[in-house]
N, CA, C and O atoms as a DFTB+ gen file, in Angstrom:
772 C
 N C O
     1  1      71.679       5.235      17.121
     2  2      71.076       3.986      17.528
     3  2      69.639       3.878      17.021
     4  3      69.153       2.862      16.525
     5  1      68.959       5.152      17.219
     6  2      67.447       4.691      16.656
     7  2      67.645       4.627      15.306
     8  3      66.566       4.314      14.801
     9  1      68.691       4.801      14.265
    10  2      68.507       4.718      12.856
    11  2      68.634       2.928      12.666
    12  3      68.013       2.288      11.818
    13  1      69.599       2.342      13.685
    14  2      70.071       1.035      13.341
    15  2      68.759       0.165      13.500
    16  3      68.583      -0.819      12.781
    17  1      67.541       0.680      14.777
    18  2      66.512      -0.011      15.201
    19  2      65.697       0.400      14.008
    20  3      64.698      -0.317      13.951
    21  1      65.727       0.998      13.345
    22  2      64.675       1.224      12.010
    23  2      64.754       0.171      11.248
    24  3      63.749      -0.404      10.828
    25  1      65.988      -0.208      10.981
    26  2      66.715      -0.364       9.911
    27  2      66.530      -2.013      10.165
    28  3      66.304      -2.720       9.183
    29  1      66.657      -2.757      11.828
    30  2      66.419      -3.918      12.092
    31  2      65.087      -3.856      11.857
    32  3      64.603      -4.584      10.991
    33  1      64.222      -2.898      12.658
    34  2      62.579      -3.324      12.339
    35  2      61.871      -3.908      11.440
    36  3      60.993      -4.771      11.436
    37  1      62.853      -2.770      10.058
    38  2      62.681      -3.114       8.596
    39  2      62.654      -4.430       8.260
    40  3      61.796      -5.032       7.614
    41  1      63.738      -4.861       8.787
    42  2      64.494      -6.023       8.353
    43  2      63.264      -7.420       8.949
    44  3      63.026      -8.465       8.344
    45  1      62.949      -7.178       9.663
    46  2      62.494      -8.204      10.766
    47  2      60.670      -8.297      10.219
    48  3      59.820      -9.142      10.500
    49  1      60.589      -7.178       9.443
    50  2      58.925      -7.070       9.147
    51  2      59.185      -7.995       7.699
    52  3      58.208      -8.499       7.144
    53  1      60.527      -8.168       7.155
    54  2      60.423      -8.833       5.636
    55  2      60.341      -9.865       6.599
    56  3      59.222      -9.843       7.113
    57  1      60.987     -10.669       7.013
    58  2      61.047     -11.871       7.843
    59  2      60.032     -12.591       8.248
    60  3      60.198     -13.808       8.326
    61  1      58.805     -12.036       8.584
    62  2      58.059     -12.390       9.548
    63  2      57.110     -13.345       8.468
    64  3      56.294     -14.178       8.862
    65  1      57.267     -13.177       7.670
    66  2      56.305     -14.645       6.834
    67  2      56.701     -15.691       6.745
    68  3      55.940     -16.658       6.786
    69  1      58.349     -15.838       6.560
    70  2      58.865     -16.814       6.616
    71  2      59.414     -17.540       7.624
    72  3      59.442     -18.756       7.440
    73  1      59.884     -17.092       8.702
    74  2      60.403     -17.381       9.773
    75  2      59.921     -17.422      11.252
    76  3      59.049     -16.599      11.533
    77  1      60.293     -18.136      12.106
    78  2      59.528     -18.271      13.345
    79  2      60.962     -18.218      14.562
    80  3      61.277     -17.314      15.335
    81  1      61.434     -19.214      14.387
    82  2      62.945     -18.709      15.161
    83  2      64.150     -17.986      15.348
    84  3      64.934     -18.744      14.776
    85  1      64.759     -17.139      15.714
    86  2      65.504     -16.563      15.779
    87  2      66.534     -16.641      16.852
    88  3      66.274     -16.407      18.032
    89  1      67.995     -17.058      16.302
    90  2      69.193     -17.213      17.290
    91  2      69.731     -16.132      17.272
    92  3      70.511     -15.844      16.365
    93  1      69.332     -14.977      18.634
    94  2      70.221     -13.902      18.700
    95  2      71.558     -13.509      19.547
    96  3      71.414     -13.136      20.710
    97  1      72.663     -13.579      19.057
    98  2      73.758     -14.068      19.058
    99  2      75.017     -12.501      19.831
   100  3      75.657     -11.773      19.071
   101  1      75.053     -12.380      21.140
   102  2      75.331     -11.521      21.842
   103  2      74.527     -10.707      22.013
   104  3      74.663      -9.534      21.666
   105  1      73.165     -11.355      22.793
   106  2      71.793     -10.914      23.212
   107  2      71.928      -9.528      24.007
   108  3      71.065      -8.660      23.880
   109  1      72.617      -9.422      24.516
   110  2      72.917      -8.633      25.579
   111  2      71.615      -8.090      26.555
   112  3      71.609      -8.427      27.739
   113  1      70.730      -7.404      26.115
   114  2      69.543      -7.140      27.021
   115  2      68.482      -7.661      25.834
   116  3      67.403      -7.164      26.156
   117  1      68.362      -8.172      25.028
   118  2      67.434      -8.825      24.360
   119  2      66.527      -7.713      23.979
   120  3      65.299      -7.778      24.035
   121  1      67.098      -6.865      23.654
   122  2      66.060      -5.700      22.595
   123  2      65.644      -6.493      21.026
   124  3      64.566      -6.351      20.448
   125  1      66.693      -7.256      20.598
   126  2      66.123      -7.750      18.773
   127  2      65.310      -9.152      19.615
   128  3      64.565      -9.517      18.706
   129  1      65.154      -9.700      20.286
   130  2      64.079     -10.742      20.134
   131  2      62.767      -9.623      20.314
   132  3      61.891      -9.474      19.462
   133  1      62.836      -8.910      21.564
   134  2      61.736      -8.331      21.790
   135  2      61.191      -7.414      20.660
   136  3      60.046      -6.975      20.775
   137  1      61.825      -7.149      19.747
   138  2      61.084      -6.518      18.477
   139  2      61.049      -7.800      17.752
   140  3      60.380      -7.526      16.756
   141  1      61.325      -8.826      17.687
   142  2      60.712      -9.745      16.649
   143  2      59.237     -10.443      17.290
   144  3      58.277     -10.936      16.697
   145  1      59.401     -10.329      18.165
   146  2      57.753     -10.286      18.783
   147  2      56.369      -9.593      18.866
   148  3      55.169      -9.658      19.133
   149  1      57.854      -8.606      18.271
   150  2      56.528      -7.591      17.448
   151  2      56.056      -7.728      16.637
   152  3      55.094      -6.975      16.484
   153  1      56.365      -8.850      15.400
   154  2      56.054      -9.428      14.102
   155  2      55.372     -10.675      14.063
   156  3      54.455     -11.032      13.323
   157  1      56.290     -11.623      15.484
   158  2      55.453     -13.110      15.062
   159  2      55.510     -13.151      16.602
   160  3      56.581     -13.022      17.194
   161  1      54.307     -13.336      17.253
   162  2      53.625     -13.669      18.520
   163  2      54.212     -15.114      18.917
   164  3      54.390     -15.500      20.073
   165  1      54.471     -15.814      17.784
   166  2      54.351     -17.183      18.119
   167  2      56.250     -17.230      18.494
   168  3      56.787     -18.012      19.279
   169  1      56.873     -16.267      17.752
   170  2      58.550     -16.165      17.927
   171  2      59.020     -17.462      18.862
   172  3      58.345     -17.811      19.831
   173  1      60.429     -18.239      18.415
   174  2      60.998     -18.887      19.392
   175  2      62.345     -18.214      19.037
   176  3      63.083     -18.417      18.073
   177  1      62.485     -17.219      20.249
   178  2      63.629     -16.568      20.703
   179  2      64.827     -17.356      21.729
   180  3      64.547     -17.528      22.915
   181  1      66.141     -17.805      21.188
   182  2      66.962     -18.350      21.912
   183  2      68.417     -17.090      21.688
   184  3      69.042     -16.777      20.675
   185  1      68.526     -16.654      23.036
   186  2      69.398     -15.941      23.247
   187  2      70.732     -15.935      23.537
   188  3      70.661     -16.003      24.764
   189  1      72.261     -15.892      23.206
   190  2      73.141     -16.191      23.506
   191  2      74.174     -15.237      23.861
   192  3      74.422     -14.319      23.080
   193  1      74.943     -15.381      25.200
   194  2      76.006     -13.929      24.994
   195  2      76.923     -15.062      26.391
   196  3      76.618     -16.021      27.100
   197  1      78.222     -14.122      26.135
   198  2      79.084     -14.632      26.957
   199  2      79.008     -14.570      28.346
   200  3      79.127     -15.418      29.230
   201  1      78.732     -13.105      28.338
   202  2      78.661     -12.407      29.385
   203  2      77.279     -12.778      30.257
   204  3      76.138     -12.424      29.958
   205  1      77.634     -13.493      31.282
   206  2      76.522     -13.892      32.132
   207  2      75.380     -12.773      32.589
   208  3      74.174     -12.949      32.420
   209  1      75.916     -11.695      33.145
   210  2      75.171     -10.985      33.929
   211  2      74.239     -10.506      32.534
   212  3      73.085     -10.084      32.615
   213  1      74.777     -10.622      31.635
   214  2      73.202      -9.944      30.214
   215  2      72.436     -11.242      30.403
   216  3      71.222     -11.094      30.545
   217  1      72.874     -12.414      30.431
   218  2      71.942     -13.458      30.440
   219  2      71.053     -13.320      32.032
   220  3      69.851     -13.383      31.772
   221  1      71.158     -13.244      32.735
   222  2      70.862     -12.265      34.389
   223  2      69.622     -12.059      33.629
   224  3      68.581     -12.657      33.356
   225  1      70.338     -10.700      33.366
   226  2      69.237      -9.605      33.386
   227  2      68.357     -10.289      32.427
   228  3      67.298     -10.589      32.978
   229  1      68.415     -10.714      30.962
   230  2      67.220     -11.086      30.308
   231  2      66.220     -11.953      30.654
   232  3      65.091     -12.156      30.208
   233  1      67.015     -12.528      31.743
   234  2      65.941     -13.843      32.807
   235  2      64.921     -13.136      33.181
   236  3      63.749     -13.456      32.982
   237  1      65.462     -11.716      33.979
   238  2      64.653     -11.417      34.844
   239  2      63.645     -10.340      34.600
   240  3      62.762     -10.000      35.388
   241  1      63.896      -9.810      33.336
   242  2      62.489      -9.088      32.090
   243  2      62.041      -9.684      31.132
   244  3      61.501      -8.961      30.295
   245  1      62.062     -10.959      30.890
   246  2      61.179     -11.453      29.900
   247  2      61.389     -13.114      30.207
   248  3      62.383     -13.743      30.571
   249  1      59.920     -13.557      29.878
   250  2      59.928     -15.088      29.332
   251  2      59.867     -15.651      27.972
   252  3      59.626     -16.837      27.747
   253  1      60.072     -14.845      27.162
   254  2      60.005     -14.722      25.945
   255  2      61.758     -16.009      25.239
   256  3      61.773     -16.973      24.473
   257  1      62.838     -15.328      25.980
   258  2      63.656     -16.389      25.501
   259  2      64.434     -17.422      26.051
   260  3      64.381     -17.554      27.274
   261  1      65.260     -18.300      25.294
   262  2      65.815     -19.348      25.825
   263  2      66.946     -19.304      25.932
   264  3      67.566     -19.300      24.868
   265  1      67.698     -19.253      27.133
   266  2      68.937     -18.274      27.259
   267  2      70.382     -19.362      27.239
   268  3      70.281     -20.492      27.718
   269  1      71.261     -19.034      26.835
   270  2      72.450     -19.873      26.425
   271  2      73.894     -19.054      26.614
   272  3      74.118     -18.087      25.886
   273  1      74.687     -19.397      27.433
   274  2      75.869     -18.942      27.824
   275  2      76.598     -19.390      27.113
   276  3      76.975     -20.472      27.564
   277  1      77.359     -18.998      25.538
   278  2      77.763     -19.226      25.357
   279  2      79.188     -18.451      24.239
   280  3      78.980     -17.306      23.837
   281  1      80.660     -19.217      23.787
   282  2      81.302     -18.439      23.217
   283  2      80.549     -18.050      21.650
   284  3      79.724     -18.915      21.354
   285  1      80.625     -17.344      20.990
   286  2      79.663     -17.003      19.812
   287  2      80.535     -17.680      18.188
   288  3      80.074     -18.012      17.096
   289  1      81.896     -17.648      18.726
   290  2      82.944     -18.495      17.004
   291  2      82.839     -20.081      17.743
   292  3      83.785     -20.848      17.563
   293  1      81.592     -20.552      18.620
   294  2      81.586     -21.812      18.784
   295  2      80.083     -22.340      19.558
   296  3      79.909     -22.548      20.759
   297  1      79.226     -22.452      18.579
   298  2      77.857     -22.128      19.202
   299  2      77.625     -23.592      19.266
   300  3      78.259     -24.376      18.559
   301  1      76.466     -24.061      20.348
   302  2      75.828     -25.111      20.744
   303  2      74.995     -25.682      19.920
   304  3      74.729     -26.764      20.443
   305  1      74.413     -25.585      18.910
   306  2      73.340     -25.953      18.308
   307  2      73.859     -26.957      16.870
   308  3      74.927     -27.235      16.325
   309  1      72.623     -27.227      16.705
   310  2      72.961     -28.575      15.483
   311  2      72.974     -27.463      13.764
   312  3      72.455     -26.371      13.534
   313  1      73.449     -27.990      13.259
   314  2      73.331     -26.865      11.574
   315  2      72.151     -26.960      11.137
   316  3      71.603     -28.019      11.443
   317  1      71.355     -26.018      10.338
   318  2      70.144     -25.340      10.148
   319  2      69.123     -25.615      11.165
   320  3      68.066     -26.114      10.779
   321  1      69.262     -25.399      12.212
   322  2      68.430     -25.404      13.413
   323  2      67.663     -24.451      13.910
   324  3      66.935     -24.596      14.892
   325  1      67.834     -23.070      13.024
   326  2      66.856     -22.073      13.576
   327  2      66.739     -21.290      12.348
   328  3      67.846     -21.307      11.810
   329  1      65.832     -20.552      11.597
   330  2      65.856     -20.114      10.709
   331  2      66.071     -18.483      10.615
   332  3      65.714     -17.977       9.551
   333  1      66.633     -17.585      11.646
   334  2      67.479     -16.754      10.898
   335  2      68.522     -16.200      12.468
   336  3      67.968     -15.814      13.497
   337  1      69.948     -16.281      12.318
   338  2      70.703     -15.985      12.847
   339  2      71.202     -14.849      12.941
   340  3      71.614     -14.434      11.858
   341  1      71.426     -13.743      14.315
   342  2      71.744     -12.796      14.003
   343  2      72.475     -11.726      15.388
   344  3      72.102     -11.411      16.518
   345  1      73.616     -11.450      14.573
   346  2      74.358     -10.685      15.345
   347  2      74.344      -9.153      15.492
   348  3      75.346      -8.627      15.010
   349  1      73.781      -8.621      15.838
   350  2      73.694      -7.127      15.672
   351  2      74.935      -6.330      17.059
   352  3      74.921      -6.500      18.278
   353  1      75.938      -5.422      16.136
   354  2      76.985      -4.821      16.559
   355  2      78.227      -6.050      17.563
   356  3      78.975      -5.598      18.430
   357  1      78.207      -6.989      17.335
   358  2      79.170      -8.027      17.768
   359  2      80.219      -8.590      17.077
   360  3      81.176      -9.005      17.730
   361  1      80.217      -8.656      16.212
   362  2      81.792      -9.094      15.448
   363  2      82.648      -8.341      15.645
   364  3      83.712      -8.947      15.514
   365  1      82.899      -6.732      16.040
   366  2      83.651      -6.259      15.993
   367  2      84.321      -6.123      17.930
   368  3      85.105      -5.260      18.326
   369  1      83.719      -7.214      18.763
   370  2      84.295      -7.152      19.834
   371  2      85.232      -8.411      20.143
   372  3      85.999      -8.627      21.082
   373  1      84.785      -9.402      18.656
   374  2      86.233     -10.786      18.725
   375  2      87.493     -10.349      18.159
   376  3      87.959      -9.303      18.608
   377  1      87.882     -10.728      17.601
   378  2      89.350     -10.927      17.080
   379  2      88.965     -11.143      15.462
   380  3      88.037     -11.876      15.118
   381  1      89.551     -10.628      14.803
   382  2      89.353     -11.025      13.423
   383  2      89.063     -12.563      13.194
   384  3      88.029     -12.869      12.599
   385  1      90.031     -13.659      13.691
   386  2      89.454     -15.202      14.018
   387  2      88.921     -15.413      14.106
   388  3      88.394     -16.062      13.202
   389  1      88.195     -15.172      15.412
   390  2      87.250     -15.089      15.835
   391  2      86.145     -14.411      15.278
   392  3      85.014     -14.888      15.359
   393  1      86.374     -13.359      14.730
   394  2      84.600     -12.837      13.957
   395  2      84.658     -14.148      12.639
   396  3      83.607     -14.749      12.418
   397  1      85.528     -14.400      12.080
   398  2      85.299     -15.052      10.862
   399  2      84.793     -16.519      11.310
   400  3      84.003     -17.026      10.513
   401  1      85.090     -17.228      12.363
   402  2      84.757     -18.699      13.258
   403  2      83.209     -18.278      13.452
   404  3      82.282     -18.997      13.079
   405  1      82.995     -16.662      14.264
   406  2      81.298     -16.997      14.182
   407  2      80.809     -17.125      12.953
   408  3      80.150     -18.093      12.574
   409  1      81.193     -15.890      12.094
   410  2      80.633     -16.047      10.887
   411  2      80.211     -17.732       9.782
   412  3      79.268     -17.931       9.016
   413  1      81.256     -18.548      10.137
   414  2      81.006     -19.533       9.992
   415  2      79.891     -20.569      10.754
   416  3      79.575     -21.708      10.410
   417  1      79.394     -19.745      11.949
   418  2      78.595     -20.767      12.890
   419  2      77.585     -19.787      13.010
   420  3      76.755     -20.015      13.889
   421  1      77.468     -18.917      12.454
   422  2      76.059     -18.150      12.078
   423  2      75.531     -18.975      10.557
   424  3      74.428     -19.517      10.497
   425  1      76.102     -18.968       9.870
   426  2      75.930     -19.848       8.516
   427  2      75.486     -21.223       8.574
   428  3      74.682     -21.882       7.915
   429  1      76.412     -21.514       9.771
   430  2      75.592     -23.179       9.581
   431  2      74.568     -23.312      10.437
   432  3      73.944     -24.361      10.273
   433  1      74.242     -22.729      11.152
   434  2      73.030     -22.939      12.220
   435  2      71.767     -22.474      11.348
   436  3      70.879     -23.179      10.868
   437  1      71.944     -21.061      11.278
   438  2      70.456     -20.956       9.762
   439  2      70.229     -21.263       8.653
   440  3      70.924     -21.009       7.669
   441  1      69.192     -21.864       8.695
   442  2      68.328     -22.577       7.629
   443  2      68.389     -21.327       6.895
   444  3      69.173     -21.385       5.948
   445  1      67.770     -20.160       7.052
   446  2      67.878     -19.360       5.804
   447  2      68.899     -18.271       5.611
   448  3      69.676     -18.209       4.658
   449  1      68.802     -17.208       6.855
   450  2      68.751     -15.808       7.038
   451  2      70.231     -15.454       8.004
   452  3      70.196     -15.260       9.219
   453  1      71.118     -15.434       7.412
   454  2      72.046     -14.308       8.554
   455  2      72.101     -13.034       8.620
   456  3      72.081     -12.468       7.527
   457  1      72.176     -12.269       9.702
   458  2      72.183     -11.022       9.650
   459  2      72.672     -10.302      10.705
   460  3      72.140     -10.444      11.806
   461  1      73.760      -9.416      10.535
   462  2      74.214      -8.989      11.099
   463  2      74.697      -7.766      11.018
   464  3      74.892      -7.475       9.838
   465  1      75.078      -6.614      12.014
   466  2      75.345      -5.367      11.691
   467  2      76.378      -5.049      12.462
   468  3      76.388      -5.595      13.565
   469  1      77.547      -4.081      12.122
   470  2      78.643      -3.557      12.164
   471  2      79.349      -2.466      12.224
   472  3      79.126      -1.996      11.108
   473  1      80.076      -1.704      12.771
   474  2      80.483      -0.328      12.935
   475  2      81.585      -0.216      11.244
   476  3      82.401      -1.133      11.331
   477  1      81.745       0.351      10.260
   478  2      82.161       0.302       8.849
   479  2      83.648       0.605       9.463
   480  3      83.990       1.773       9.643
   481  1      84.528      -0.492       9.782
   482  2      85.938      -0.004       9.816
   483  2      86.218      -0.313      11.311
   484  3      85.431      -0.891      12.060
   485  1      87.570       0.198      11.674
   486  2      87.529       0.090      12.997
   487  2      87.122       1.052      13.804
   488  3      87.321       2.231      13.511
   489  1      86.494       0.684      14.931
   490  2      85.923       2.209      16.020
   491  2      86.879       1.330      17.281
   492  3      87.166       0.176      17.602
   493  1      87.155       2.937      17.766
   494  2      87.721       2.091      19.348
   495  2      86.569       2.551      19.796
   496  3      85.640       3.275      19.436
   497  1      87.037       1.673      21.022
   498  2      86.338       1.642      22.245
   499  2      86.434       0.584      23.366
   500  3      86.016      -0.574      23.356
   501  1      87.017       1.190      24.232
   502  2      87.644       0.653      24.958
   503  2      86.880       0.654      26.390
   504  3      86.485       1.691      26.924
   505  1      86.716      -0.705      26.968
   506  2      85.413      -0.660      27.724
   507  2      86.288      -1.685      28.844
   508  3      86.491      -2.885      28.658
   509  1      86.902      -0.606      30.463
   510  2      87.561      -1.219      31.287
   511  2      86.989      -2.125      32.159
   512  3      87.723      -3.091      32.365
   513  1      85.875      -2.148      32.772
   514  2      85.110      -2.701      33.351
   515  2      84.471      -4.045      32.780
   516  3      84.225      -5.049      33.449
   517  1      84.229      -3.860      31.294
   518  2      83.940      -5.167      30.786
   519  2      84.366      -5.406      29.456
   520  3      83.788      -5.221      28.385
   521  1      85.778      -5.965      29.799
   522  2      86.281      -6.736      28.811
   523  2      85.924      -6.714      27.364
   524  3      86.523      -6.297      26.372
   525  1      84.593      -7.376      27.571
   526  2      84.125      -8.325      26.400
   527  2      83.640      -7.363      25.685
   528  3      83.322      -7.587      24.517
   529  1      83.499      -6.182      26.215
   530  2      82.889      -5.258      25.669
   531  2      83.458      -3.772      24.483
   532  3      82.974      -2.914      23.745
   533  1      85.330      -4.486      25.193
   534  2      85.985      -3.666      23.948
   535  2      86.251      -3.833      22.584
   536  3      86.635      -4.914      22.136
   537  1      86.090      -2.921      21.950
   538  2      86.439      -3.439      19.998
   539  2      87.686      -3.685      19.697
   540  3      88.728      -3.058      19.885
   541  1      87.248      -5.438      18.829
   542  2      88.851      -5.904      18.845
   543  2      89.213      -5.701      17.441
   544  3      90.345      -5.955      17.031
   545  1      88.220      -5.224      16.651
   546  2      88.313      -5.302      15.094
   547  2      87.865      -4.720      14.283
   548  3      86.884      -4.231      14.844
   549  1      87.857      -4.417      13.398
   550  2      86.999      -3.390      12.323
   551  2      86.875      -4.545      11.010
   552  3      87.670      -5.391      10.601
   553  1      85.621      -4.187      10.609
   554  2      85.127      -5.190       9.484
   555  2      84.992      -4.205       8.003
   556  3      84.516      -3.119       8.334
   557  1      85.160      -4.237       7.060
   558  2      84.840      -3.501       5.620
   559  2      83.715      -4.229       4.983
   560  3      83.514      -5.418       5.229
   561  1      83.015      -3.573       4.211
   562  2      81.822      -3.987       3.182
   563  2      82.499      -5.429       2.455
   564  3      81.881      -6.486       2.327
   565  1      83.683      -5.222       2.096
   566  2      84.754      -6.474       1.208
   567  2      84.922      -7.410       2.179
   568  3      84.934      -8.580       1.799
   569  1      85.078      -7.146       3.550
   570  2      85.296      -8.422       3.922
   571  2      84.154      -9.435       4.004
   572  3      84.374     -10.599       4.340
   573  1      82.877      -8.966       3.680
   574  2      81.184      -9.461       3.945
   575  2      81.385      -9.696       2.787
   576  3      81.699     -10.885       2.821
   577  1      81.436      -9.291       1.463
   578  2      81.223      -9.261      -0.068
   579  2      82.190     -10.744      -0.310
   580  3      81.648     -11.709      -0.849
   581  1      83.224     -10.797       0.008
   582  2      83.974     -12.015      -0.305
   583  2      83.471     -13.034       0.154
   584  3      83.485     -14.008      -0.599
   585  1      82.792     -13.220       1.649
   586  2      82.000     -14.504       1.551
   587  2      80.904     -14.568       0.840
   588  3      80.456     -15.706       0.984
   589  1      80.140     -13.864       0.054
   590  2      79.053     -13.878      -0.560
   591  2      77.289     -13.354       0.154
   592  3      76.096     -13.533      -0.092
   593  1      78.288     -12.541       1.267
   594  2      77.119     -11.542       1.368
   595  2      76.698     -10.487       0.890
   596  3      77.485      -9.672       0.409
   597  1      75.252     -10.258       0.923
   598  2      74.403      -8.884       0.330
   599  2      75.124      -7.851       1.347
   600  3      75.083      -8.260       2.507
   601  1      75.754      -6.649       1.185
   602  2      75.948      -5.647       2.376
   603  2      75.448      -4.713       1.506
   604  3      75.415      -4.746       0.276
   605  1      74.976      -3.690       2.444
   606  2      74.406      -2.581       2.979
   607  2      75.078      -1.744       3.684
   608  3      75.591      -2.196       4.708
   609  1      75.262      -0.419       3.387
   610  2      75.257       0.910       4.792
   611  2      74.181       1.429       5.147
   612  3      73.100       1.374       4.562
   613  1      74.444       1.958       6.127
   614  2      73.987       2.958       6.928
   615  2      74.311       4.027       7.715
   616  3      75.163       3.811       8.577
   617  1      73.703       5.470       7.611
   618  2      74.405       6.532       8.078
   619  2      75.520       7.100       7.683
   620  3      75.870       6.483       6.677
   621  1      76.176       7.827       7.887
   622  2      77.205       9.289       7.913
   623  2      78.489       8.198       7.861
   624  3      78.410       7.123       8.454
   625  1      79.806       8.631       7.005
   626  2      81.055       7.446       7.452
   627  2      82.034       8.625       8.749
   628  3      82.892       8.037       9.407
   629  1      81.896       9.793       8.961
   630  2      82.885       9.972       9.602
   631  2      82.032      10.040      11.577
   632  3      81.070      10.454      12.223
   633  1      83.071       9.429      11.647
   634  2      82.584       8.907      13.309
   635  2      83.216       9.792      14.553
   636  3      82.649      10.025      15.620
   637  1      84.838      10.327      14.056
   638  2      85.612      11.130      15.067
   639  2      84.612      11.929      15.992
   640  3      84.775      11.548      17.151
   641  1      83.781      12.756      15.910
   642  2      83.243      13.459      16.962
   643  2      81.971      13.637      16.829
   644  3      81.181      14.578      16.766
   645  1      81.958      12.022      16.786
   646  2      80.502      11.645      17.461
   647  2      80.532      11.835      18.783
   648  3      79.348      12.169      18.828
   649  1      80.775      11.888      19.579
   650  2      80.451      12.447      20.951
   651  2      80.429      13.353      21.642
   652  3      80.189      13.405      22.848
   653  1      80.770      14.425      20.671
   654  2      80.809      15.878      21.015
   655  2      79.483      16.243      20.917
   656  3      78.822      16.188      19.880
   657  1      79.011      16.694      22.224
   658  2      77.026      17.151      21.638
   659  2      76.907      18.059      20.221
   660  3      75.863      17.693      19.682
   661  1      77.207      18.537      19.845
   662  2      76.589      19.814      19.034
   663  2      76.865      18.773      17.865
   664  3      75.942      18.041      17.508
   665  1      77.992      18.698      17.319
   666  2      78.728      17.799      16.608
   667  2      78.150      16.687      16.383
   668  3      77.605      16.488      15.297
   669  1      78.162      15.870      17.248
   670  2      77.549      14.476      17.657
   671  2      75.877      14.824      16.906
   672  3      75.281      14.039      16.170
   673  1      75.576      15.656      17.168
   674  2      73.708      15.803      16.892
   675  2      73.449      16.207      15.120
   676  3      72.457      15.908      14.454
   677  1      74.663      16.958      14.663
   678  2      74.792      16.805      13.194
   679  2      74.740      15.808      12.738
   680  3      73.873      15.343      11.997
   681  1      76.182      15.108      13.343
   682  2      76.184      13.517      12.055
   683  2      75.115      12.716      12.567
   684  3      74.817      11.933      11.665
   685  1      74.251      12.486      13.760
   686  2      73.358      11.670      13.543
   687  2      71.964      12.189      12.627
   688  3      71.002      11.531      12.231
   689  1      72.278      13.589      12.480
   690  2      71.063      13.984      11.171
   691  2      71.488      13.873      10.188
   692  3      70.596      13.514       9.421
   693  1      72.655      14.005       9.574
   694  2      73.415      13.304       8.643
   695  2      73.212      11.953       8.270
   696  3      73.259      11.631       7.083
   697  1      72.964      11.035       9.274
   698  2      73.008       9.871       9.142
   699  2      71.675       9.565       8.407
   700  3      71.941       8.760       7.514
   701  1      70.557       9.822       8.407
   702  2      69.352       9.841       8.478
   703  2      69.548      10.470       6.922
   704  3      69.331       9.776       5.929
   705  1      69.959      11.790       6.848
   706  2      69.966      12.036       4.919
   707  2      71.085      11.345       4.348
   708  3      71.041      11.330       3.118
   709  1      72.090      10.761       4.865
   710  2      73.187       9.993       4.029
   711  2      72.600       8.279       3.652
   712  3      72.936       7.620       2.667
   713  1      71.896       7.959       4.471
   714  2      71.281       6.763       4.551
   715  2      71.105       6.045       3.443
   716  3      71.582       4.911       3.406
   717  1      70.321       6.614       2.227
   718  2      69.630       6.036       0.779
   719  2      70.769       6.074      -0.251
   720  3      70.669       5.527      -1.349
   721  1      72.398       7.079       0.360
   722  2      72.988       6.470      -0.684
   723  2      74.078       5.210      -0.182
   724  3      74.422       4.193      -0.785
   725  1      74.491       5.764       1.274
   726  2      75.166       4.626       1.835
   727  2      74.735       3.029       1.881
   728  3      75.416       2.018       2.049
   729  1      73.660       3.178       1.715
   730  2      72.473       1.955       1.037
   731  2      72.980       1.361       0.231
   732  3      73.131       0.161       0.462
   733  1      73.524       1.966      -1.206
   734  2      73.545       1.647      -1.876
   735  2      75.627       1.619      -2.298
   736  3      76.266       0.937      -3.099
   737  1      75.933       2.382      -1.596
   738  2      77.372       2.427      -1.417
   739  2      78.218       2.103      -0.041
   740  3      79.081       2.898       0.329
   741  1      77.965       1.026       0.624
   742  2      78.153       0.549       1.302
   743  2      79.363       1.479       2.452
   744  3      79.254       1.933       3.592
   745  1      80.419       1.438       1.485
   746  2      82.083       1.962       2.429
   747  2      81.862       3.461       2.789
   748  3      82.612       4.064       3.557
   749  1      80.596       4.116       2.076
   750  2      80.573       5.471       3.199
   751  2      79.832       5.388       4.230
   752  3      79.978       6.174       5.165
   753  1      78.935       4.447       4.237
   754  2      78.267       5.004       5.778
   755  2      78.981       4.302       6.925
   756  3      79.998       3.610       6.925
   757  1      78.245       4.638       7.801
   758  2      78.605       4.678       9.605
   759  2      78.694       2.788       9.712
   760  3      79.565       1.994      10.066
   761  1      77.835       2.717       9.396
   762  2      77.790       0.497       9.291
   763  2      77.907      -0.305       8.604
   764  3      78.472      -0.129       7.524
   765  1      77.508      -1.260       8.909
   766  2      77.497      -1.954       7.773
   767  2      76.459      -3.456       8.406
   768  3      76.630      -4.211       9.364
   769  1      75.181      -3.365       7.128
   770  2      74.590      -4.448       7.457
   771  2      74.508      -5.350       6.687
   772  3      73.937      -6.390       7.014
């Protein structure tokens, strides 16, 4: 996780000359507005997730955004209405349909910038308590490349025992030296941005 927050920081420090709004799109606790506030003071952060109780909680730690309950392959807003849209680790909890419907309503809402990040393939995870929260899909570098996105990796590609401590603490140092080529070779690393 702290490699992916590098990797947004990065992302968000090119941004900051050009852009002032940001639609972040399955906000969940609103960690990416609150680092884009780290760039532009003036930020207009509008936050969106299905799941009410994340919209809750972001009420009740920050005034920073403008919060919106809503489905994400069917967003509220008018086309190029905010200038950079962005989903970080959410497409892979719709339905293939469904990731490709947001993908289409991430596109038309920003004026410039989509961006979004992804587990490289399918990961389970299966999350009983909240639904919305299990993976319905796995995405490839090709399926981003065919609409005519720039993709990127990041990190280590094998994921099986990531959660084993000892194990788990390799591939995330792995991730960190695999990084500069998965960069550049998208289908081995751990994501995909």
């Amino acid at each position: 996780m702290v490699l992916l927050v590098d990797i947004v920081c990065s992302f968000l420090s090119r941004q900051k000359h050009n852009a002032v709004s940001l639609l972040d799109v399955g906000c969940r606790y609103g960690w990416l507005g609150h680092l884009w506030l780290c760039f532009r003071r003036d930020a207009e952060i509008i936050g969106v997730d299905i799941h009410l109780p994340y919209l809750i909680h972001v009420k009740n730690v920050s005034k920073a955004y403008m919060l919106v309950q809503a489905d994400a392959a069917h967003l509220p807003f008018r086309d190029n209405s905010v200038d950079i849209t962005a989903a970080i680790e959410v497409i892979e909890h719709l339905t293939k349909e469904n990731g490709r419907k947001m993908l289409k309503e991430l596109e038309r809402v920003a004026k410039s910038t989509v961006f979004l990040t992804t587990p490289n393939g399918f990961t389970h995870k299966h999350a009983e308590q909240e639904q919305h929260a299990t993976h319905k899909s796995g995405w490839k570098a090709k399926d981003f490349k065919q609409r005519g996105y720039k993709v990127r990796g990041y990190g280590f590609r094998p994921k099986k025992w990531r959660k084993t401590r000892i194990i788990g603490k390799i591939l995330n140092f792995l991730d960190w030296i695999f990084t500069p080529l998965s960069w550049k070779i998208p289908q081995l690393g751990y994501g995909l941005i």
